[in-house]
Each structure stands twice: as C-alpha cells, then as structure tokens.
C-alpha positions, 0 to 999 in steps of 0.5 A, spaced: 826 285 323 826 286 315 822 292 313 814 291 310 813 295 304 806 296 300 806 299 294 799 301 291 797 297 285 791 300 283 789 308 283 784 310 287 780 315 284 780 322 286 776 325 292 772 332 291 774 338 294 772 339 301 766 343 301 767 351 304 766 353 310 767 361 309 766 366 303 759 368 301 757 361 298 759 358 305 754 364 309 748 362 304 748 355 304 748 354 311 744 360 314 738 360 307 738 353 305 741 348 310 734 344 309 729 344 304 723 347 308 728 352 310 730 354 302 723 355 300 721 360 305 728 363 303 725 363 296 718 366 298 721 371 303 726 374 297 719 374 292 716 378 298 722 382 298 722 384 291 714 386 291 716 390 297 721 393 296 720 397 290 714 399 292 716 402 299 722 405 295 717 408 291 713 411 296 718 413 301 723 416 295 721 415 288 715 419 287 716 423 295 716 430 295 722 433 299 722 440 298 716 447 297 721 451 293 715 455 291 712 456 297 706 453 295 705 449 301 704 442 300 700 443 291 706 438 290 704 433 295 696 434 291 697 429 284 696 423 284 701 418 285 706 423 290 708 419 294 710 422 302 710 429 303 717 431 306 715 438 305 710 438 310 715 434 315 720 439 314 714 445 314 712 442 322 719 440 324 719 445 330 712 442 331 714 436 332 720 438 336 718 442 340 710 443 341 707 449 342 715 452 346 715 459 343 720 459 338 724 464 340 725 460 346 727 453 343 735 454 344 732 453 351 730 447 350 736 445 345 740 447 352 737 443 355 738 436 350 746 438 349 747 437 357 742 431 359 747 429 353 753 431 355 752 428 363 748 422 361 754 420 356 759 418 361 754 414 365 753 410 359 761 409 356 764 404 362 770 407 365 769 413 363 772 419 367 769 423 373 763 418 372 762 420 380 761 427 378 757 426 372 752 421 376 751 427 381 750 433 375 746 428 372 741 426 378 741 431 382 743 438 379 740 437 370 733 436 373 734 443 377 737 446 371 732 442 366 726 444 369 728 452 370 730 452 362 723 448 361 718 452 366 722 459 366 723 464 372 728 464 376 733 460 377 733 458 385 731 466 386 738 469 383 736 476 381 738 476 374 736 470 371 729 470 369 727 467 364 720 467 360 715 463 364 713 457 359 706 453 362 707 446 361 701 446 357 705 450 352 711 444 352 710 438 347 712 433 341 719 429 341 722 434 347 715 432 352 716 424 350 723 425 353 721 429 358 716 423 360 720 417 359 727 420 362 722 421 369 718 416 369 726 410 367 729 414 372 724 414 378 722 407 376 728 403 377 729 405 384 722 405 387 721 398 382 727 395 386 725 397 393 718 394 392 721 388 389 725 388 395 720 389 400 716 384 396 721 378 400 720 382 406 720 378 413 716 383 415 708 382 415 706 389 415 712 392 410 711 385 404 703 386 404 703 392 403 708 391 396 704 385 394 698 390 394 702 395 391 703 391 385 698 388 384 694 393 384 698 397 379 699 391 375 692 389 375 689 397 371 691 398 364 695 404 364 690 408 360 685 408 366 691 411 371 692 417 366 684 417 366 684 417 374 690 422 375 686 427 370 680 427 372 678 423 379 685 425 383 683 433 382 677 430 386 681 428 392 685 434 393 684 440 398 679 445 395 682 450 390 689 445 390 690 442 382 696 439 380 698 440 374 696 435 368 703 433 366 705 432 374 699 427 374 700 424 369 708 423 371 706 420 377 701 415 374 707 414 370 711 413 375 708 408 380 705 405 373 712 403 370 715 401 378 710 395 379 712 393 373 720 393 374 719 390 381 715 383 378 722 383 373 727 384 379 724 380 384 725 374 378 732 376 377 732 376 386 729 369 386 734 366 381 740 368 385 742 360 388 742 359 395 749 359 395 750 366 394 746 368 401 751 362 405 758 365 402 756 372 404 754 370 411 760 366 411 764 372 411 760 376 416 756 381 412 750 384 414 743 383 411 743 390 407 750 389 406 748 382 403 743 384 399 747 391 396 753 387 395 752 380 393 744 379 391 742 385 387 748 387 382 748 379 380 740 379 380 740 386 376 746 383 371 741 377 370 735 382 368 737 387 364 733 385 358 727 385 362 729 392 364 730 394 358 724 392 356 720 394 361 724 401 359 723 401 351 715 400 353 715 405 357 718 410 352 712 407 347 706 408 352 708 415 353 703 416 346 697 414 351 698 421 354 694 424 348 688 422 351 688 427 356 689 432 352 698 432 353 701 433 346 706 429 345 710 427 339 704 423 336 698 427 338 702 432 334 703 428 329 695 428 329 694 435 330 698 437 325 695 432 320 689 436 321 693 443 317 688 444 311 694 447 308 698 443 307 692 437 306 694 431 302 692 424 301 699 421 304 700 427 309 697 424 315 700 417 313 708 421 312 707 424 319 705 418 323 711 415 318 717 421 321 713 420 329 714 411 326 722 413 325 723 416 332 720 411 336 724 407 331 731 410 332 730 410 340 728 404 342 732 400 337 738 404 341 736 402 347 735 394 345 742 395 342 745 398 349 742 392 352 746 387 348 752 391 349 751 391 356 749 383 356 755 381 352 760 386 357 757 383 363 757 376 361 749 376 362 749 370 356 752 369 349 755 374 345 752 376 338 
C-alpha cells in the first residue's frame, strides 16, 4: 500500500486570535455589553452613577460634619451647604442604643448583647462544639438572665442579686428592636410550624381551628394588631389586670409573624413528593416519626428563603411599634430629631440616615446567612 501525501500549494491566511474568555475585558463584555440593548443601559447606569455618587459623597462625606470640638452643639451643622451632621449621631449615640436605660446602667445591657452573642454564635457556625449546650443556654437560661439584666430585682429571688428596676417604659432604641425581633423570630418559627402542621390535620376540629387562625391573622394589617393589644385587649381583661404595653405588643407580634410562617411552611410541606411519605412507611416509621424525621427537615430545607424572608420583615416591621408609643430605634430617631439644640437642615435626614444603615447592616446579614445556608444545604444553585 503506497503512502499518499499532500503538500499545500497555497497559504492559507492567518486565523485571529481566539477571543478571551477571562481577565476583566472578558467579565466586561460579557456581564455589561453581551448585546446592544444591554450595553446602552450599561451606559445609562454608569452616567447615573457618575451624577450620583459625587453627590452622595458629598453629602455623606465631603461637606459632613463629624465632630463638635467646641462643644457648640450642632453651630457647625447650621451653614449652608453642610452636608450630615455626624456630630449630633455621635451626641445621641447612646439614645439610639439604648433609649431611656439609665446610663449608669447600660453595662447591663452591654452584658446582656455579649451573652446572646456568645451562646447564639455556636448555633449558627455548623459543627461547631457543645452546640447542645449553647442551644439549651440560648433557649432556656439567656431569656431568664436577659430579662433580669433588662427589668432588674432579683435574680430568681437569690439574696444579694438585686439589680435597679428598670420599667419597660425606660427600655428602647436599637436594644428594644432586637428585644422584639429575637422574641418575636423565635416564638414564631415553632408555633408557625405547629399551625402548618395542624393546618394538614385530618382532624376536623384540630385543621379549621388553624385554618381560622391563619386567616385571620393574615387577613389584619399588623398595625391594627398593635392597635387592638394596646387599646382594646386592656378592655378584655379582669379589672384591675393591665399587662404591660411592650408584652401586648410581643404577643401580636408574635401570632402575627406565625400565621405568616405557617403559609411558608405548609408550601415547603405540600412540595414534598408523595414518594417521600411511601419510603418511610415502608421502613415502618410512625406518623410523628415520619413527618420529624423525613418531611419536615427537607421541607424547612426548601423554604429557607421564605423563612428568612418572613424574619428580615419582621425585623423591619418592629418600626410600627412606635405608633403606641414604644421607642424603638426609629421612634428615637424621631424623638431625638425633635432636640432644638442641635436643630439643622440635615439633622433629621442624618439620623433616619444612621436608623437606614442598621436596619441595612441587619437584614443584609440575615440574606447572606440564608445563602450560606442554601449553598451548604443544597437547597439551589451556588452564588
């Protein structure tokens, strides 16, 4: 068999280069200008950016005042042309933090932050250690020791411990909005499932009553629950009973924020494939068993950026407890925009900006922790 052999009589001519598909010219083609359209908006947005950012700069920055050296209280935040005033931030810092807690009591408080921080952390951080241990401090004895540093007396009537009685009415700012999002995330998520649960009953008796539950709840704004516990519940109650305002205002926090979490689990309960219930019933495990072992987990999996959702709202609507009277961290704000001292043109836009930041900072961290969650769990795709 003879060997064929072609030689090439004409060059052919050179091919380009292969288009890159890394570095920054790569990422810019392909995420700001992979089309026409696309690229015009890429071009409007950074236009915008260029009007904005310079001016918020400004604002925020530039032309901000960040001390009183002079203690002149807010004269330099008075010129025109100032931009915020982080001097009167810095002057009502402790407001914000704290409310009305008397100052030489605020290390109370400070106590009470670094514990939840410390028993909460290994809660969160997965195989971390003794997570028993810090589930059953967190749960059970950080409310005890919390509400004592909060309310003061005695500690469980030991001698010797009595603290100065702090009135709720004196507790507010930031550490009230926690006092009530923590309550009102960790008495919901429990009582949201046992509703949703409840809600696929095949008991008559048990499923209407958490159908009417929920629907009721769901169906009332929740400015109008915090209406009703501040003013109508006093008018059910045995004469001369009067729970206290930020207790009523938990509660309908509370049953609130749990007919919402029951909706979000009964959808994670109701995508579970029929499979599911036949495989367990094949190994012989009970109803309870069943739906603790195999059911829930996956469908509280599946549902993590509802839950999470349903707890960024609740953090933010915590605000609405203002409108009876409870100072929170933005009815602080707007209390202590009302300080003619340090009175300005940009003193109430500064603080709602500071009150902006933290809800910010809060809700961002909880959305992250959702994704790390999802990502970890296998709940969807990585990002």
């Amino acid at each position: 068999m003879s060997d064929l052999t072609f030689v090439r009589s004409d060059m052919q001519p050179a091919l380009p280069p292969p288009v890159r598909t890394t570095g920054a010219i790569a990422w810019t083609r392909k995420n700001l200008f992979p089309s026409v359209s696309n690229g015009v908006w890429t071009i409007v947005a950074i236009l915008f950016l260029l009007w904005l950012v310079p001016r918020l700069y400004g604002f925020l920055i530039g032309d901000a005042i960040f001390t009183d050296p002079e203690g002149l209280r807010g004269e330099a935040c008075r010129f025109e042309g100032v931009g915020a005033c982080w001097a009167y931030v810095a002057a009502r810092f402790n407001f914000f933090i704290y409310g009305f807690f008397p100052l030489g009591e605020v290390w109370r408080v400070n106590i009470m932050f670094i514990l939840g921080i410390i028993f909460l952390a290994p809660l969160l951080i997965p195989k971390a250690p003794l997570q028993k241990t810090a589930a059953l401090m967190f749960f059970v004895v950080y409310p005890i020791v919390s509400y004592w540093l909060m309310a003061g007396g005695e500690f469980l009537g030991i001698p010797g411990t009595a603290l100065r009685t702090v009135p709720t009415n004196q507790w507010g700012g930031l550490t009230l909005t926690l006092i009530i999002s923590m309550i009102g995330i960790i008495v919901s998520m429990p009582l949201g499932i046992l509703l949703a649960l409840g809600r696929q009953s095949k008991l008559p008796i048990i499923k209407w009553f958490c159908v009417a539950f929920i629907e009721l709840w769901r169906a009332v704004p929740l400015i109008t629950v915090l209406f009703m516990a501040s003013v109508m519940f006093p008018l059910f109650m045995p004469q001369g009973v009067n729970p206290d305002t930020l207790l009523r205002a938990i509660v309908g926090i509370c049953l609130f924020q749990a007919a919402y979490m029951a909706e979000v689990v009964r959808g994670g309960l109701q995508a579970m494939p029929r499979g599911q219930y036949e495989a367990a019933s094949a190994l012989g495990l009970s109803k309870p068993k069943t739906m603790g072992l195999i059911i829930l987990p996956q469908a509280l999996k599946h549902v993590i950026p509802g839950i999470v959702n349903n707890f960024i709202a609740l953090f933010k609507d915590t605000s609405l407890v203002s409108i009876i009277g409870v100072f929170e961290l933005l009815n602080t704000v707007r209390a202590a925009a009302r300080d003619l001292d340090w009175s300005s043109p940009t003193q109430a836009v500064t603080g709602y900006i500071f009150a902006g930041f933290v809800f910010w900072i809060f809700c961002f961290g909880m959305s992250r922790y959702s994704i790390y969650m999802e990502n970890r769990l296998h709940t969807g795709h990585k990002r």
